[in-house]
DRENDO-1510 file (C-alpha; in Angstrom, 1 decimal, always signed):
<recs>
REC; n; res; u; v; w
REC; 1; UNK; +92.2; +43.6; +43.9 .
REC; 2; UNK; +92.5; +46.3; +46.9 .
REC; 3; UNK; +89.6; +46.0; +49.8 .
REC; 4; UNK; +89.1; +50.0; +48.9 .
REC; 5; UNK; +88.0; +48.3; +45.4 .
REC; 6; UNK; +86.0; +46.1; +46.4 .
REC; 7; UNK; +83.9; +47.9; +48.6 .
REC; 8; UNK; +83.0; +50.3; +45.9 .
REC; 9; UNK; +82.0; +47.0; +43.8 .
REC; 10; UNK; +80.0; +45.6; +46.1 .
REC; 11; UNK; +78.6; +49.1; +47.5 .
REC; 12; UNK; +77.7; +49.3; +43.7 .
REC; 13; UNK; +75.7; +46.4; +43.6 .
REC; 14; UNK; +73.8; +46.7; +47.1 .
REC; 15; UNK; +72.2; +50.1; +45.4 .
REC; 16; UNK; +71.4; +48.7; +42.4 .
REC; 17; UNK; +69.6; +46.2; +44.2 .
REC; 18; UNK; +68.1; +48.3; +46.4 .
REC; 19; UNK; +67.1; +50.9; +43.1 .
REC; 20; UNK; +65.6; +47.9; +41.2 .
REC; 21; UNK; +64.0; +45.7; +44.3 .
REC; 22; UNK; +60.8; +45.6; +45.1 .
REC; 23; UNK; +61.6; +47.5; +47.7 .
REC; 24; UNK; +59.2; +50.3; +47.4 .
REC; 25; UNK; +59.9; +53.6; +49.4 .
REC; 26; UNK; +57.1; +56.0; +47.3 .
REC; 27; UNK; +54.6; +57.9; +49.9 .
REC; 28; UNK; +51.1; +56.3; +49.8 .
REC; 29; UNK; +48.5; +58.5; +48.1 .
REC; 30; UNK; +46.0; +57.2; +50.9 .
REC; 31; UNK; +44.9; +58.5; +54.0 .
REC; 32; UNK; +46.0; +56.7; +57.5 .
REC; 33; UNK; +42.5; +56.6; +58.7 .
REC; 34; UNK; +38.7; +58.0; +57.2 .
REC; 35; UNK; +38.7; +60.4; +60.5 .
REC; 36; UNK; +42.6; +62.0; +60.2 .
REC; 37; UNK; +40.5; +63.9; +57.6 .
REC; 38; UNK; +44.7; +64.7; +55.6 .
REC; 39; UNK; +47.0; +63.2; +53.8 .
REC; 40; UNK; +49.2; +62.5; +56.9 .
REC; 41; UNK; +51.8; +59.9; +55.7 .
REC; 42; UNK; +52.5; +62.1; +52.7 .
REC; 43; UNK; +54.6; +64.7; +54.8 .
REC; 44; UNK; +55.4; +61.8; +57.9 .
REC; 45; UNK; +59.0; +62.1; +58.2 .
REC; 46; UNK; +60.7; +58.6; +58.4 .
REC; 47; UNK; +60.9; +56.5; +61.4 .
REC; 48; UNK; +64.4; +54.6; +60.4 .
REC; 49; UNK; +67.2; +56.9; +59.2 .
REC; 50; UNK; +68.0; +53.9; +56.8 .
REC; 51; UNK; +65.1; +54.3; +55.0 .
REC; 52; UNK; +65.8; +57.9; +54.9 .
REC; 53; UNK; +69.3; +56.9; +53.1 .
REC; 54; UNK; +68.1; +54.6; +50.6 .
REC; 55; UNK; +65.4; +57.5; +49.3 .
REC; 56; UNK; +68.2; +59.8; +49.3 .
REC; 57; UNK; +70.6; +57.4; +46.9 .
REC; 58; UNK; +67.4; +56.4; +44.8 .
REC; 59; UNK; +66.7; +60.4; +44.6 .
REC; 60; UNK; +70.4; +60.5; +43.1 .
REC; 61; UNK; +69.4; +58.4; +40.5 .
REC; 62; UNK; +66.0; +59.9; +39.8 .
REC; 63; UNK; +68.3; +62.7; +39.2 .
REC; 64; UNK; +70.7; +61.1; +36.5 .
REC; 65; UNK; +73.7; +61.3; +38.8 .
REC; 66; UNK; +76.8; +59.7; +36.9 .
REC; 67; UNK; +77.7; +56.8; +38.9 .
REC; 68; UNK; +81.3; +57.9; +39.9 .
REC; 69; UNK; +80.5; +61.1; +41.1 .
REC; 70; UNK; +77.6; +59.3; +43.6 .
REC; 71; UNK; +80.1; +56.6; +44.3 .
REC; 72; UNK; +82.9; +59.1; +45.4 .
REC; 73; UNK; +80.3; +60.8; +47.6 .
REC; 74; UNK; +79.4; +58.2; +49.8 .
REC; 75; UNK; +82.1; +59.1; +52.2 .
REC; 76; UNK; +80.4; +62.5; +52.9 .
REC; 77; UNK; +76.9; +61.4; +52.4 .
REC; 78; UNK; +76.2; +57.7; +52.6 .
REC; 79; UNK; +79.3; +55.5; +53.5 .
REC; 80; UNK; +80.4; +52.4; +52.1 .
REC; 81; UNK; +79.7; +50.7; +55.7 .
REC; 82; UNK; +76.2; +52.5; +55.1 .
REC; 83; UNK; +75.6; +50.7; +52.1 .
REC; 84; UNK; +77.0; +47.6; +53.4 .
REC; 85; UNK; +75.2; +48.1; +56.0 .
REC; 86; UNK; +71.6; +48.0; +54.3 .
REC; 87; UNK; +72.9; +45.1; +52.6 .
REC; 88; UNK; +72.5; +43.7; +56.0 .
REC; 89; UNK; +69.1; +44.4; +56.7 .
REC; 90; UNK; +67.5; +43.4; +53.4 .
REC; 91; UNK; +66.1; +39.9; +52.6 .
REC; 92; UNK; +66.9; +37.4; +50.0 .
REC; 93; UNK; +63.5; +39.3; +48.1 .
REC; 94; UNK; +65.1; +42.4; +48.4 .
REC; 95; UNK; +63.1; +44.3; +51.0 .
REC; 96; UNK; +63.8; +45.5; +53.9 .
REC; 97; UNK; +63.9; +43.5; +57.0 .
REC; 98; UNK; +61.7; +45.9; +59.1 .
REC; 99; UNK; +61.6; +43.2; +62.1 .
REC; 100; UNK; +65.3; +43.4; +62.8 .
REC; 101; UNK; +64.9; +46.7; +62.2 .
REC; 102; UNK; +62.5; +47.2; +65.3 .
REC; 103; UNK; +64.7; +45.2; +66.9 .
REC; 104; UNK; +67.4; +47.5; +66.6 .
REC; 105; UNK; +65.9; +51.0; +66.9 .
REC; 106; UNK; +64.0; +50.2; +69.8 .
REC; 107; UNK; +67.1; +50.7; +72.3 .
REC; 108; UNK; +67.5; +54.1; +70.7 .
REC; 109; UNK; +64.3; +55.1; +71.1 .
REC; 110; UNK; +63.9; +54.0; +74.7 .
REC; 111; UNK; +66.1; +56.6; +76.0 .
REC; 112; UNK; +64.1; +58.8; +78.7 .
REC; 113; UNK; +63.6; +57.0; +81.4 .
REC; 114; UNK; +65.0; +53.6; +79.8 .
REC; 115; UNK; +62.4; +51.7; +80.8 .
REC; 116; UNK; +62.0; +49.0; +78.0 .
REC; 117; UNK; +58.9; +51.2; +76.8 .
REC; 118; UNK; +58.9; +53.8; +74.5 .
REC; 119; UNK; +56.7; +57.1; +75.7 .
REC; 120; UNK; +55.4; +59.8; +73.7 .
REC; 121; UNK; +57.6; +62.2; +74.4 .
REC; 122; UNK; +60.7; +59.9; +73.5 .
REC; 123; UNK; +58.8; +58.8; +69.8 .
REC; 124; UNK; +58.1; +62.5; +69.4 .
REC; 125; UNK; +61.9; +63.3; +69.9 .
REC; 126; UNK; +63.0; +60.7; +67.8 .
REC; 127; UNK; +60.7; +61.6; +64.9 .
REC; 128; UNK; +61.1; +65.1; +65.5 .
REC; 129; UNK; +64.8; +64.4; +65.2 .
REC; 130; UNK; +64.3; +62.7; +61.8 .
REC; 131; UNK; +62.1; +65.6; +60.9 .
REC; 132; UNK; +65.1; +68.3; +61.9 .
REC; 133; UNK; +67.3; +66.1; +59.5 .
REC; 134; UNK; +65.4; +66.2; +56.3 .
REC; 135; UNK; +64.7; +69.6; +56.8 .
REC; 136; UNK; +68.6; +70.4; +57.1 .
REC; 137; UNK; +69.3; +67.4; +54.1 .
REC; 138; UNK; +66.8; +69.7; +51.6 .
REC; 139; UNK; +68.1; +72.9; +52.5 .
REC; 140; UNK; +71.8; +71.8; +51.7 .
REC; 141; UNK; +71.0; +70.3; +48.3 .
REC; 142; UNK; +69.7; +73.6; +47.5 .
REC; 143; UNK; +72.5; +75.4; +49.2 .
REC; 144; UNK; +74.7; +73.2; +47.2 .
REC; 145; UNK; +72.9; +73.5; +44.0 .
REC; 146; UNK; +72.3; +77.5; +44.0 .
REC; 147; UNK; +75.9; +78.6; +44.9 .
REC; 148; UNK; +77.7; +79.2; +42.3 .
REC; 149; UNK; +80.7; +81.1; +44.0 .
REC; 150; UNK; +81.1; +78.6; +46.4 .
REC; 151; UNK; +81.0; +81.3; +49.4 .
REC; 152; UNK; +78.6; +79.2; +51.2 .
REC; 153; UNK; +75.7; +81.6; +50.8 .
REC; 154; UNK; +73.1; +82.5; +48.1 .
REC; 155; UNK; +72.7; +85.8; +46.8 .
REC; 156; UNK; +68.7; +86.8; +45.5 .
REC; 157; UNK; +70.6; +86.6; +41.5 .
REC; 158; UNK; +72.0; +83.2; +42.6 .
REC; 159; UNK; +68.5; +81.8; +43.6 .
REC; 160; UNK; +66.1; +83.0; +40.9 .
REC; 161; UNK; +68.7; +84.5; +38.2 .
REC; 162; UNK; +65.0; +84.4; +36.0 .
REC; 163; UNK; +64.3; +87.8; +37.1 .
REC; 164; UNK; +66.2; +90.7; +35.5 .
REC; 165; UNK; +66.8; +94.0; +36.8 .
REC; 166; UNK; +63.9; +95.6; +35.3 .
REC; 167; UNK; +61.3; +92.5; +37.1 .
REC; 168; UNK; +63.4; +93.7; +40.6 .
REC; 169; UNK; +63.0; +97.5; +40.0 .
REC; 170; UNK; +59.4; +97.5; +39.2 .
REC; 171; UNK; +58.7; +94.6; +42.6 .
REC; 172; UNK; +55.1; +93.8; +41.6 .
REC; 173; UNK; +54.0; +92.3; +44.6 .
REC; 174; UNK; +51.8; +89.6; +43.3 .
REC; 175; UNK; +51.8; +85.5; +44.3 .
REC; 176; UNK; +55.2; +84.4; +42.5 .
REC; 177; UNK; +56.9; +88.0; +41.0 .
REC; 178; UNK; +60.0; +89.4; +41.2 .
REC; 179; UNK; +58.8; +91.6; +44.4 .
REC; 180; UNK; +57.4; +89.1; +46.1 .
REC; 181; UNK; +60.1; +86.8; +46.0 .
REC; 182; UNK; +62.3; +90.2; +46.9 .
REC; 183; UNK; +60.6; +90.8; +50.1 .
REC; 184; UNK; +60.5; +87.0; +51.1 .
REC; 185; UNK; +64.2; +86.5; +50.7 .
REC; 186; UNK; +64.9; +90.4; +52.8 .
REC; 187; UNK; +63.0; +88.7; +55.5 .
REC; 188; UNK; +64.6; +85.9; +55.4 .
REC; 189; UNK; +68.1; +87.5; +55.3 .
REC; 190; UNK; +68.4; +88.5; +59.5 .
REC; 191; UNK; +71.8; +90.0; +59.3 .
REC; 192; UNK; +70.8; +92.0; +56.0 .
REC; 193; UNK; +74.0; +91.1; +53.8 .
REC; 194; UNK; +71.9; +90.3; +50.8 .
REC; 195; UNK; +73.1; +87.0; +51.2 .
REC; 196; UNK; +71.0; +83.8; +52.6 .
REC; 197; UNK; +73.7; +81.9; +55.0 .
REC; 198; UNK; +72.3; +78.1; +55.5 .
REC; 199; UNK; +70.1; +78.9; +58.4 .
REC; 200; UNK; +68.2; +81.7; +56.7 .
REC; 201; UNK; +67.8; +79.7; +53.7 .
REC; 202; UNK; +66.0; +77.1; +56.0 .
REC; 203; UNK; +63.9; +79.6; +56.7 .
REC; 204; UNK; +63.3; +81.2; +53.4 .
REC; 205; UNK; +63.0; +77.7; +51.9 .
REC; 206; UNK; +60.5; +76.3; +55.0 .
REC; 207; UNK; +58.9; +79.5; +56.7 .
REC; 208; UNK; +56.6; +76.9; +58.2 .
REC; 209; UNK; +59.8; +75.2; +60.6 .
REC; 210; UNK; +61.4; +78.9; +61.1 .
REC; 211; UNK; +62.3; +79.9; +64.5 .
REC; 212; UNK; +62.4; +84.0; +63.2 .
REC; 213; UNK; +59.2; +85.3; +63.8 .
REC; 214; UNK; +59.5; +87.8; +61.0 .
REC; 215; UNK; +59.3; +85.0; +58.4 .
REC; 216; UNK; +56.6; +83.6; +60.3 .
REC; 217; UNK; +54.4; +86.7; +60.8 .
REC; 218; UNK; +55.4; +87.4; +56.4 .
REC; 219; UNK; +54.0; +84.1; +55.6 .
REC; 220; UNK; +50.8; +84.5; +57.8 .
REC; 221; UNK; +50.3; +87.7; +56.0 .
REC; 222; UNK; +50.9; +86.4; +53.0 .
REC; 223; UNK; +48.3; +83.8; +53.3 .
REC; 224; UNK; +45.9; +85.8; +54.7 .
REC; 225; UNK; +45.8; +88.4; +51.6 .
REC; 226; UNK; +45.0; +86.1; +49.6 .
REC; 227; UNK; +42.3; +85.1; +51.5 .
REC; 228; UNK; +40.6; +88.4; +53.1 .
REC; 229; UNK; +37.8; +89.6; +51.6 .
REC; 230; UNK; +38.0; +93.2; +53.1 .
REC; 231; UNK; +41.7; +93.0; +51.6 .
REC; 232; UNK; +43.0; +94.7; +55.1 .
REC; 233; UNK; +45.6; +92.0; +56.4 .
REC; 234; UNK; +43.3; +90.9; +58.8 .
REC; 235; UNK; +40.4; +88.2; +59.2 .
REC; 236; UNK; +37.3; +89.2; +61.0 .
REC; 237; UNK; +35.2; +86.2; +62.8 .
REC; 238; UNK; +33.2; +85.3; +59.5 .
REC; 239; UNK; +36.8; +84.7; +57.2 .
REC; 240; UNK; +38.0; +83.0; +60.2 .
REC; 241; UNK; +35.3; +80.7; +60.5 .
REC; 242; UNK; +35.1; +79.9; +57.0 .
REC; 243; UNK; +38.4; +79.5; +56.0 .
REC; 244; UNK; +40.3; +78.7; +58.8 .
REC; 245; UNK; +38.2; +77.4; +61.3 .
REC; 246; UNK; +38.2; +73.8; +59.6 .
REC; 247; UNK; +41.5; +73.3; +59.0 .
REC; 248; UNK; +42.3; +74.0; +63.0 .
REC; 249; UNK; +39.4; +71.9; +63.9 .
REC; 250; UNK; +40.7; +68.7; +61.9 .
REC; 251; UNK; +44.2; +68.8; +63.4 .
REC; 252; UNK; +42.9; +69.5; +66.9 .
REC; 253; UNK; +40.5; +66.8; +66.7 .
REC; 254; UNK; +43.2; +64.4; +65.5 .
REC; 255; UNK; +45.7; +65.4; +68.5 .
REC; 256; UNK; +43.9; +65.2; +71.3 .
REC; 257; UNK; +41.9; +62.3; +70.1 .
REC; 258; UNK; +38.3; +63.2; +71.0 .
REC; 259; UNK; +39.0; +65.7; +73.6 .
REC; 260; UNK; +37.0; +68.8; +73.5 .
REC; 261; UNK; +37.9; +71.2; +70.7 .
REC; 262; UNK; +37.1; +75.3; +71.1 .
REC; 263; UNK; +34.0; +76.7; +69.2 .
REC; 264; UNK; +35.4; +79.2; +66.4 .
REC; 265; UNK; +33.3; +82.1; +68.7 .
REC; 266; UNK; +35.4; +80.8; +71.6 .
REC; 267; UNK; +38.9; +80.4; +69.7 .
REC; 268; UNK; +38.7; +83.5; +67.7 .
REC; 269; UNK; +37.7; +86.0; +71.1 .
REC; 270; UNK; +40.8; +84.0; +72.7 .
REC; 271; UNK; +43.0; +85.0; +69.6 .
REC; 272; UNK; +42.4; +88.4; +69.2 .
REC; 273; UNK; +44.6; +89.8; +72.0 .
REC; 274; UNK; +43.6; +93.3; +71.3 .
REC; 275; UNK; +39.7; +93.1; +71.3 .
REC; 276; UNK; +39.7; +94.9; +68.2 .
REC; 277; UNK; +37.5; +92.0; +66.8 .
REC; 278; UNK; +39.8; +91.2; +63.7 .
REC; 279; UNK; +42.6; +88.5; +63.5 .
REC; 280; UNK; +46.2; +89.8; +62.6 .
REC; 281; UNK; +49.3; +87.4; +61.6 .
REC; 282; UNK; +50.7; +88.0; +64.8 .
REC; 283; UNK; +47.8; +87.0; +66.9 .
REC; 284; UNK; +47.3; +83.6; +64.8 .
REC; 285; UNK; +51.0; +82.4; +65.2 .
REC; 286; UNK; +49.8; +80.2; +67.9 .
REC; 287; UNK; +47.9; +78.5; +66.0 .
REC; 288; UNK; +50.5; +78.3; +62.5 .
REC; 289; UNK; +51.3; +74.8; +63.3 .
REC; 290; UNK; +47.4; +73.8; +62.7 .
REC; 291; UNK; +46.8; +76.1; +60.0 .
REC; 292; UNK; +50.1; +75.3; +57.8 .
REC; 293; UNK; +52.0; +72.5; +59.7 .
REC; 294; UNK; +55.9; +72.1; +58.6 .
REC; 295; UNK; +57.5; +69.0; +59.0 .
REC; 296; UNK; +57.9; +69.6; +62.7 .
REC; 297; UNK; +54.3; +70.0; +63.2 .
REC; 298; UNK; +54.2; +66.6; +61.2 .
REC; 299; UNK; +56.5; +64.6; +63.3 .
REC; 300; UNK; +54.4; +65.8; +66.1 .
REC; 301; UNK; +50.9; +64.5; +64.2 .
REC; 302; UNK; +52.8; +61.4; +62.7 .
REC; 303; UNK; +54.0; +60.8; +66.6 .
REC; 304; UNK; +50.1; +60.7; +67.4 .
REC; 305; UNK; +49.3; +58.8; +64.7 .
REC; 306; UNK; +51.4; +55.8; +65.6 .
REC; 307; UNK; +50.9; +56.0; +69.3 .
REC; 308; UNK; +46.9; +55.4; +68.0 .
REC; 309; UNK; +47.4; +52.6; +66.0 .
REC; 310; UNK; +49.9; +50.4; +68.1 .
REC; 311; UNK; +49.3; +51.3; +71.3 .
REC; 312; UNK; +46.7; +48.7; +71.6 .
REC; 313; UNK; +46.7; +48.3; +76.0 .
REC; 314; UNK; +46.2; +51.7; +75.6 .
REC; 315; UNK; +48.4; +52.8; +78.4 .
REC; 316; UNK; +50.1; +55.7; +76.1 .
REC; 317; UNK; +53.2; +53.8; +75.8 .
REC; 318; UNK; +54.6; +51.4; +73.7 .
REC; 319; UNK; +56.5; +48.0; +74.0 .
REC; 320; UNK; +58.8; +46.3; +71.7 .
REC; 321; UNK; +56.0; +43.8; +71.0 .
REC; 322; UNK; +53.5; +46.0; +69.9 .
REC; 323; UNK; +55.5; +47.6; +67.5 .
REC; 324; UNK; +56.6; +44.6; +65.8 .
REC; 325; UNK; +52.7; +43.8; +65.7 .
REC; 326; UNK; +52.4; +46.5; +63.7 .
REC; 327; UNK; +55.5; +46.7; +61.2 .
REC; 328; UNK; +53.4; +47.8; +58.9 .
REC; 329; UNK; +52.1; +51.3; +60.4 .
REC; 330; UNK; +55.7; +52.0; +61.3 .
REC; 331; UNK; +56.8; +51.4; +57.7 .
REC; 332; UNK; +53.8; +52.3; +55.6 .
REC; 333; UNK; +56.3; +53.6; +52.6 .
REC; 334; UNK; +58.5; +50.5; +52.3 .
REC; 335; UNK; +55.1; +47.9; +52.7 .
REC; 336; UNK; +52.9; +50.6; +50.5 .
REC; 337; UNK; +51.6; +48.0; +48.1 .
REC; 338; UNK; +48.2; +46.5; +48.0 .
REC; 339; UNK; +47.9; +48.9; +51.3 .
REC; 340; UNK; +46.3; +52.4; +50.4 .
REC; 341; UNK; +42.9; +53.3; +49.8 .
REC; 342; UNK; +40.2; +53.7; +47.3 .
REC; 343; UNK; +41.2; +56.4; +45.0 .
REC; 344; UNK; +37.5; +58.0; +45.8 .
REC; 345; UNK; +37.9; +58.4; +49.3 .
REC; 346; UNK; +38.6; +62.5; +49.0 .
REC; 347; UNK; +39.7; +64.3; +52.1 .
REC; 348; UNK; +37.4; +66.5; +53.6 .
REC; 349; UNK; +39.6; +69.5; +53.6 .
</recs>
């Protein structure tokens, strides 16, 4: 039997192990802490890429994938030395080792300054990083999944072939119909082909992580029609208060961890650039990541989250030591069982 043969074999049977372990990689419904007041660990992007891996193989066969087609992708996706590689780092019970796999990623993460501690700023990276990757891994599948002609791009047809030309000539312009979705992709589409390349269909997938202000000024106004009273495009103090305010409050509350937080009178005067008393999209896109955090803003909240509950000398960095004293915060996904909260603790927001 060849060695290219028996990879595959074996690679075969490390992810059926992993699929039918106990291994369990589903996001806890609970909250981290009572006074996070969100769902944090829902969005939290994973600390070990190999984590990340196995959820993307177990998503292949959520997804029905035929085992030969999956197997003769793992050269582009997931190698065989991946897979072998898990093999490595799972115990005789089937879960993951997460001590030796501290052990390992520590070094990585200690990069700047290598000091044998592990700063904010380096977790943040790292995480970030990991953030980046799914973000790019999600926007592929659909790239992949949407293109029919194989140019690498996705034409407004190719996305939602649902609507026909009659739903794109009339462009009602209400949450979800053909016009709506029209102007979101033309935003999207920077070099106005009419076709979404794979950075624009980032954006148009995630306007929360876009770097093109356009998309992020759309989606601000957007949002805020459907939730302005005087139906103008603009808040005034009152809408801000009461249906922003809160929202910027909790994650500001949660980052700088008891510091002081501005009143809504105070944030809202320093928002409105042009005195004119009323909040546009543009003026709140310094605040976007509070109001409607992406998965960057959550690798920043998740980096604050774990700094909190291992740094326990509270010196704002953290050694080897106490991150193996708390596997468990590091891994919540793979150790979720028996671990998440009552089912009537409600968030707040």
């Amino acid at each position: 039997m060849s060695k290219a043969v028996v990879y595959i074999l074996i690679a075969t049977a490390v992810l059926f192990f992993i699929f039918m372990s106990p291994l369990n990689l589903q996001k806890p419904k609970g909250r981290p802490n009572r006074r996070f007041g969100y769902k944090l660990l829902e969005r939290a992007p994973n600390l070990d890429p190999l984590v990340t891996n196995i959820e993307k193989e177990i998503e292949k066969k959520m997804y029905h994938e035929p085992a030969p087609r999956m197997l003769s992708n793992l050269d582009s996706t997931t190698s065989v030395s991946d897979v072998i590689e898990t093999y490595q780092y799972l115990t005789s019970g089937g879960k993951l080792n997460t001590t030796l796999r501290l052990i390992i990623l520590f070094p990585l993460l200690d990069r700047e300054p290598k000091d044998g501690v592990i700063g904010f700023n380096e977790l943040e990276a790292w995480i970030t990083q990991r953030a980046i990757e799914r973000l790019d891994y999600l926007t592929q599948v659909e790239l992949d999944s949407k293109d029919k002609n194989g140019d690498l791009a996705i034409s407004f047809k190719e996305y939602l072939p649902q609507f026909s030309e009659k739903d794109m000539e009339k462009k009602e312009m209400g949450y979800g119909e053909a016009g709506w979705w029209m102007e979101r992709f033309e935003v999207a589409d920077i070099d106005h082909n009419r076709l979404l390349n794979f950075t624009e269909l980032k954006d148009f997938l995630h306007p929360e992580d876009s770097k093109n202000q356009e998309m992020l000024k759309w989606m601000l106004k957007d949002r805020l029609m459907r939730m302005d009273n005087g139906n103008d495009g603009k808040l005034n103090f009152n809408e801000f208060e009461g249906r922003l305010y809160s929202t910027y409050e909790s994650y500001m509350n949660f980052e700088i961890n008891g510091g002081h937080v501005p009143s809504p009178k105070d944030k809202f005067v320093k928002l409105d650039v042009n005195k004119d008393k009323f909040l546009s999209p543009e003026e709140l896109i310094p605040i976007l990541s509070y109001l409607y955090p992406g998965e960057e803003a959550y690798a920043k909240y998740f980096t604050c989250y774990l700094m909190n509950e291992a740094d326990d000398n509270g010196d704002g960095k953290l050694t080897l030591q106490e991150m193996l004293d708390h596997e468990f915060t590091f891994y919540n996904t793979v150790h979720a069982d028996g671990h998440q909260e009552s089912d009537d603790d409600h968030d707040e927001l």
